[in-house]
Every structure is written in C-alpha cells, then in structure tokens.
C-alpha positions as CSV (number, residue, x, y, z in Angstrom):
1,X,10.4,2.6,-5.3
2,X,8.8,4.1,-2.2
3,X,11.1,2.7,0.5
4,X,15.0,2.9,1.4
5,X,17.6,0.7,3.4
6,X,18.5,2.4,6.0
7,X,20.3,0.7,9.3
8,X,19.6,-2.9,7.5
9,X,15.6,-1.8,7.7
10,X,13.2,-0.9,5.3
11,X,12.0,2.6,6.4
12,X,9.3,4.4,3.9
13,X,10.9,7.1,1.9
14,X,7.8,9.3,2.5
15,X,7.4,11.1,6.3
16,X,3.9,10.7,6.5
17,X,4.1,6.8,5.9
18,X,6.9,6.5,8.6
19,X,4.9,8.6,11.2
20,X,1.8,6.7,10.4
21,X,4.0,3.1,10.8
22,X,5.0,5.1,14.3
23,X,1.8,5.8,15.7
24,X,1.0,2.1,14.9
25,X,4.0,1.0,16.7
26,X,3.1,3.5,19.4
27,X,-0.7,2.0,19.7
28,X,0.5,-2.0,20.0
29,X,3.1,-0.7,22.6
30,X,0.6,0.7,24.5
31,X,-1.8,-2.3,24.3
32,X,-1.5,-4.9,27.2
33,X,-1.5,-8.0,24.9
34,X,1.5,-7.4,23.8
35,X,4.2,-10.6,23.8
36,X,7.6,-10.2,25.1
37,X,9.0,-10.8,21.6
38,X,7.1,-8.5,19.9
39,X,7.5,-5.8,22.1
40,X,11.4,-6.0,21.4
41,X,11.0,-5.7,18.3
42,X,8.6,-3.1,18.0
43,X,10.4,-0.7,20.5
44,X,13.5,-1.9,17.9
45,X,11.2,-0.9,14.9
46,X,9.9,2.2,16.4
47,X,13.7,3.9,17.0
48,X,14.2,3.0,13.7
49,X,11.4,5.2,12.5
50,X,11.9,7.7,15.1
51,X,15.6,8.1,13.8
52,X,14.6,8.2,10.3
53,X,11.8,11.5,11.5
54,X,14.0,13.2,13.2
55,X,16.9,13.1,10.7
56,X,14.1,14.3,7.9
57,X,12.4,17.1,10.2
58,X,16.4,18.1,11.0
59,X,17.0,18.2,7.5
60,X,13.5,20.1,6.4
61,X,14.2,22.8,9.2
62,X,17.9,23.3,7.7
63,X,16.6,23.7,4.2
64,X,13.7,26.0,5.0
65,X,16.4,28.4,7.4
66,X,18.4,28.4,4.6
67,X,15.7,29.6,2.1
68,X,14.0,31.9,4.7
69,X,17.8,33.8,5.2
70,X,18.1,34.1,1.2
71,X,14.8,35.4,1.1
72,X,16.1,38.1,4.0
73,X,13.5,37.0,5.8
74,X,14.5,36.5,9.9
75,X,13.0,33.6,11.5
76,X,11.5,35.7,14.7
77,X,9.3,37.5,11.9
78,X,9.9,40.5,13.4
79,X,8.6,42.2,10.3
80,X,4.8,43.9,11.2
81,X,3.7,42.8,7.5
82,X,5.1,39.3,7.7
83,X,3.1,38.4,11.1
84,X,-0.5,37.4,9.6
C-alpha cells in the first residue's frame, strides 16, 4: 500500500511522488486556463502535500542530527578531514 490518509486525503507515502504531485499542482496553478473550481481545490490539494513535505523533510533532518551527534560528528563540519 503506497499511500496514507492523512487530513481525510490521500497523500503518497513516498516524498518523491508527493513533490512530483506538487510540482503538478504548481504547473496547473500557474497556467491561465485554470477554472475557478479547480483552482480551489488545487491550492487545497497543494497545502495538503506541502504539509505532508515539510513534516517528512522535518522529520529526515531530526533523524539525520540525531545520527550525526551519535556519530560525534558536529553539523558545521568543522573537522579539516570531514570537509571533502
């Protein structure tokens, strides 16, 4: 099952799929044929998506601190050997 209920909406489980259903959304908004009707719900359907990528990139960047601080490694990588 590739997709999860989330705010009564169907949002893909997988980042990439909900950034490429974004940048969809984000193309159709930006075209002038757009109806009234489905501009409200794409702008609807869009912070939807936007929600669901911003919770997941929050949540990446949490795990990836927390790994990088068990490691000992500081996030500035102010160590010479760790820059390239």
């Amino acid at each position: 099952m590739a997709k999860k209920q989330t705010n009564n909406s169907e949002v893909p489980e997988k980042f990439d799929d909900a950034l490429h259903e974004l940048r969809g959304l984000m193309e159709l908004l930006e075209s002038e044929e757009i109806s009234v009707d489905t501009l409200t719900q794409a702008i609807r359907r869009a912070a939807v998506l936007l929600k669901h990528c911003q919770g997941q990139l929050h949540s990446t960047e949490a795990e990836v601190k927390a790994l990088m601080e068990e490691l000992g490694v500081q996030s500035g990588n102010s160590d010479p050997e760790l820059a390239d």
